[in-house]
N, C-alpha and C positions, 0 to 999 in steps of 0.2 A: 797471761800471767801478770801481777803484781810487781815491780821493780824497786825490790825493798833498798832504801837510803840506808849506807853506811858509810861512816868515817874512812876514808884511805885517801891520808894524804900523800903518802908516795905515788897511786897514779895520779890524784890531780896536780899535786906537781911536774911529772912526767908531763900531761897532755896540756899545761900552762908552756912549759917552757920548749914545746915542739908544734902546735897549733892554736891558733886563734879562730874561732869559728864568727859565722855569723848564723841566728835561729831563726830561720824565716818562720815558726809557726808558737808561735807562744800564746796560752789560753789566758787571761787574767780576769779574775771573779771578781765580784763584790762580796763582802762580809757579809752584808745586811742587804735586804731591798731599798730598805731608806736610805742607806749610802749614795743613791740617785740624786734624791729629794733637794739639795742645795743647787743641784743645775739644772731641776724641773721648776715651771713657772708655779704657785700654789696651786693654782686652780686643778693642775693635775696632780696634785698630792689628793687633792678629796675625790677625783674620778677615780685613781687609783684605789684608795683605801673603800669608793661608793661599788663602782662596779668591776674590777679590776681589769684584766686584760682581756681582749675578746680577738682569740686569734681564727686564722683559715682552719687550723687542727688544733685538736684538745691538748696535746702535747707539748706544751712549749718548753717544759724543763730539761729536755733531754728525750734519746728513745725510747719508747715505750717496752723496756726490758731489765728486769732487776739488776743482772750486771753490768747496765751502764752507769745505774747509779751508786753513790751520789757523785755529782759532778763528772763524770766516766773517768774518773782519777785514780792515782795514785795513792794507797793509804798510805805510806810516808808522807805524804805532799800536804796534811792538815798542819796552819802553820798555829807552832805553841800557846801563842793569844788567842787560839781561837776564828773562827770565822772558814769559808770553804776554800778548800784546795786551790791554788792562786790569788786568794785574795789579798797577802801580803806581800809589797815589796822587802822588806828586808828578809823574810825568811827563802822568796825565789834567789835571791843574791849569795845567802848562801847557800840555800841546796843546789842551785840550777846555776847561775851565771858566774859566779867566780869557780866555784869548780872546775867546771867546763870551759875558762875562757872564754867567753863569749861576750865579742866587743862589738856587737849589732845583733839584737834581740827588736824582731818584729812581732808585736800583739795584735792577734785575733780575737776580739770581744765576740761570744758566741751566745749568750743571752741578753738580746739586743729587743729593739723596735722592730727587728725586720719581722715579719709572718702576721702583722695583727692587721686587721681590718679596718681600725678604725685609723685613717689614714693622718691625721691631723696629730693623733695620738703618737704613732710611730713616728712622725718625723721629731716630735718633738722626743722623745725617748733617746732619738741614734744624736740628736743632736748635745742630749745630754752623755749622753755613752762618749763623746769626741770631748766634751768637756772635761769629763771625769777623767779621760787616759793623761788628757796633758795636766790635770793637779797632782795624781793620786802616782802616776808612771812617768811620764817622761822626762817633766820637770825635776823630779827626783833619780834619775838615772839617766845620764848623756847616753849609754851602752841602747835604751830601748824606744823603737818608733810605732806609735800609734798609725791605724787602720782607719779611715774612715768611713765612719758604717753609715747608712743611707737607707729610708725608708724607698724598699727596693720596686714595691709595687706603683709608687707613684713617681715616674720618672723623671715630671717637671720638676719636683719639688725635692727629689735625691741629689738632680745636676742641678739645683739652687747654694745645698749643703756642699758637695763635690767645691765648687766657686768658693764657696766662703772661705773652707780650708784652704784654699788652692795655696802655694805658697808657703804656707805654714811650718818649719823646719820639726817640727813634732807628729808630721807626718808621711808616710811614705808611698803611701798604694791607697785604693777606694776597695771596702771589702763587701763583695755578695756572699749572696750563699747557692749551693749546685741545686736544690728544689725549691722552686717557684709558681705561683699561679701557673703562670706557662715559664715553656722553655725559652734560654735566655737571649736567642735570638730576635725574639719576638718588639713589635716595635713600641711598645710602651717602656723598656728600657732603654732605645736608642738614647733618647738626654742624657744618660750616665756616661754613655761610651764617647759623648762628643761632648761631655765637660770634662771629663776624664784624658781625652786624648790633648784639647787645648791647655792643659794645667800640668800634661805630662808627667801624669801617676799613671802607674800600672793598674788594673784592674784586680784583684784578687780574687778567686773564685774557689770560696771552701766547701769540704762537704758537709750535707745535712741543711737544712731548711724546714720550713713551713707554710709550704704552698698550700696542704690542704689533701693535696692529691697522694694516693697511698707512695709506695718507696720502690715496687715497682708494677710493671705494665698489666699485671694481673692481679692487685690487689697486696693485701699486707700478707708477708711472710711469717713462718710461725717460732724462727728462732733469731735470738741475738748475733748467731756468727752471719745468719742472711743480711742482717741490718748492715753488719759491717762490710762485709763481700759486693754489698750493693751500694756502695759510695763508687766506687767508681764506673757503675752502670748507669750513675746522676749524671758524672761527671761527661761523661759519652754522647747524652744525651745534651746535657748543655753544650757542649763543643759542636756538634755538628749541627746546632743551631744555627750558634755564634758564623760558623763558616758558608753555612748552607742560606742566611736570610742574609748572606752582603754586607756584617756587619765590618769585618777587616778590607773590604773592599771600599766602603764609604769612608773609614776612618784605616789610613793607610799607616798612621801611625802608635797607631794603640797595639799597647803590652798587655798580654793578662799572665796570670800566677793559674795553674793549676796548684790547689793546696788540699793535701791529705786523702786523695784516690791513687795515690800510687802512678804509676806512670809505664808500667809493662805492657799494658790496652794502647797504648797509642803507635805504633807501628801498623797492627792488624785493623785499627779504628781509619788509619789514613788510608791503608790500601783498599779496604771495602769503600770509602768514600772514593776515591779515584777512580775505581773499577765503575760502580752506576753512574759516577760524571761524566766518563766516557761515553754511556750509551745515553744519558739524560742531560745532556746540558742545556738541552733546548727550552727545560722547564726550567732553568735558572741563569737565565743568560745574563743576567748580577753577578754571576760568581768567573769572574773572567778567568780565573789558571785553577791547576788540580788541587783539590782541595789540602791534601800534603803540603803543599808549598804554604800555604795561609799557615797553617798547624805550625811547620820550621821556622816562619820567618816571625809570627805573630805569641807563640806561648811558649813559657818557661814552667819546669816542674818544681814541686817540692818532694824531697824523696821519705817523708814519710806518710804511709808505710813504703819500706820498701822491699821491691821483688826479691823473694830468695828462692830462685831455681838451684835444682841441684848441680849443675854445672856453672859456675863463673864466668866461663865463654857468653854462656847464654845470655847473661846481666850485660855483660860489656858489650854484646852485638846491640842489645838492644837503648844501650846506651851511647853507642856510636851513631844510631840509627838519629834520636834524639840531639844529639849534642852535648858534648862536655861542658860548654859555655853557657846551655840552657835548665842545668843541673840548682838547683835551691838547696842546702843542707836544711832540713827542716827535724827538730822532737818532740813536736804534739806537749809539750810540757804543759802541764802539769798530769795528763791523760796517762792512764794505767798501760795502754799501747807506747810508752815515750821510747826514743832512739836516742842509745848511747852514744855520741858522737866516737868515742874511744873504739868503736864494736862496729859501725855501721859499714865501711866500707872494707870490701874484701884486699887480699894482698895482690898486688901487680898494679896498683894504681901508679902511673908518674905522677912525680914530685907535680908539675905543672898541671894536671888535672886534679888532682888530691887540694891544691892551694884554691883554683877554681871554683870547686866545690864546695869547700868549706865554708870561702869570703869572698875571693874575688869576683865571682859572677854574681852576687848579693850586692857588694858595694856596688858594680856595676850599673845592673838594675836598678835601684834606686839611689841614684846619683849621690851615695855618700862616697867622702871624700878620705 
């Protein structure tokens, strides 16, 4: 359903003056496509306008499903001047961040350079994508940290970009996406994860992609709720990559973000991975402890979407299972799936896991102060 925007300022007073949140997943658009264009070189303003983008899949605007379009947004979320759902700072400020309190907003650019083929192309795209978030976002809002995006299929030249940024207080994490060429253990991405762990950004891994390869292992689905049910069957899939090719084993201290497959799969995901390491280690003698242990000690979740089992117990076990500490509050903002921060979490939380979740495991994460 559609999360229609109305005025009430008594609860966002209310949740001003009893929570500060921080949003680990915020979407921001562009207006226009030529909104690019001042942080691309010429020469790709005339590839662009000659032969435009040439991705792995036809698909690059989104899933191939009328109700994800347009933008898979909110209709509230079109801001008054015009242009698509997120592409205004001042109209998220006031729908989304002053309302909500929200004094660390991290953005995930999702129509990026990543998925095209023409690799020279893409890096030059994500590079523009890192430009544009620090004129257009950060610099104009201390509250929001750019992601930086990386053309993901060519590893040397993603951990080139990862370096340049390294450093850069307008950014917080290096963002993939959960489908790829291949799964993201695979070693054409190792660059990323070892410019990544020396610059000590977290890894961010969202869902959705454009690898080329259908969304799952038997081909393409025939509804919009498959598409979505199936982010976190990506995500599953990149995780046991990640742990199963030695990638947290080479690099002992890289973080990644699980963002937006929800996080209910990963209990059942660690104990099946445990269960065949016990009888198979002999074919991964890289991966020196049970694959669990990598899982707890190496990722953190975003909790949207999140699990709603009909019993509360059931959430909290499997939240316990997880960790308090490794909890992200994230709202998919501007996306027609967004999470209330006021709604999202059930009663019986402590004061000290509730505060946790909101900011402090966020500030944590990435070393805001």
């Amino acid at each position: 359903m559609n999360i229609q925007f109305r005025e009430r300022p008594e609860l966002a007073a209310k949740v001003q003056a009893k929570v500060a949140i921080a949003d680990c997943d915020i979407h921001p658009a562009r207006a226009t496509k030529q909104e690019l264009y001042p942080f691309l070189a010429k020469r790709w303003h005339q590839h662009l306008e000659t032969y435009q983008e040439h991705p792995y899949q036809g698909m690059m605007e989104g899933p191939p499903y009328p109700k994800a379009q347009p933008n898979a947004s909110r209709r509230d979320a079109y801001p008054p001047e015009g242009g698509m759902q997120g592409s205004s700072l001042s109209f998220m400020q006031k729908q989304h961040l002053d309302p909500n309190h929200v004094v660390l907003g991290v953005l995930n650019p999702l129509k990026t350079g990543q998925g095209l083929r023409n690799q020279d192309l893409a890096a030059a795209i994500c590079s523009a994508i890192n430009d544009w978030q620090i004129e257009k976002w950060t610099s104009k809002d201390a509250r929001l940290k750019g992601s930086i995006v990386v053309a993901n299929e060519d590893g040397v030249t993603a951990a080139q970009e990862v370096r340049k940024r390294a450093g850069d207080p307008n950014f917080v994490q290096v963002l993939l996406l959960s489908r790829n060429v291949e799964p993201l253990g695979q070693r054409r991405y190792w660059p990323i994860y070892q410019a990544a762990e020396e610059a000590g950004l977290p890894v961010g891994v969202h869902a959705f992609g454009f690898g080329g390869n259908p969304i799952t292992a038997s081909g393409w689905p025939s509804y919009y709720i498959e598409e979505m049910v199936g982010h976190s069957q990506c995500q599953q899939t990149a995780l046991a990559s990640l742990v199963l090719e030695g990638v947290f084993e080479r690099h002992p201290k890289l973080k990644m973000v699980m963002i937006e497959a929800g996080f209910g799969w990963a209990p059942s995901l660690a104990w099946r991975l445990d269960r065949n390491w016990e009888r198979l280690k002999s074919e991964v003698p890289h991966v020196k402890r049970r694959p669990s242990e990598y899982i707890r000690d190496h990722i953190w979740w975003t909790t949207q979407p999140m699990e709603d089992p009909e019993r509360r117990d059931h959430l909290f076990d499997v939240i316990d299972w997880i960790g308090w500490d490794k909890l992200l509050f994230a709202t998919d903002y501007p996306h027609w799936d967004f999470d209330d921060p006021s709604r999202v979490l059930p009663a019986g939380v402590s004061d000290a896991n509730r505060e946790a979740f909101y900011l402090g495991n966020a500030k944590k994460l990435y070393g805001i102060a």
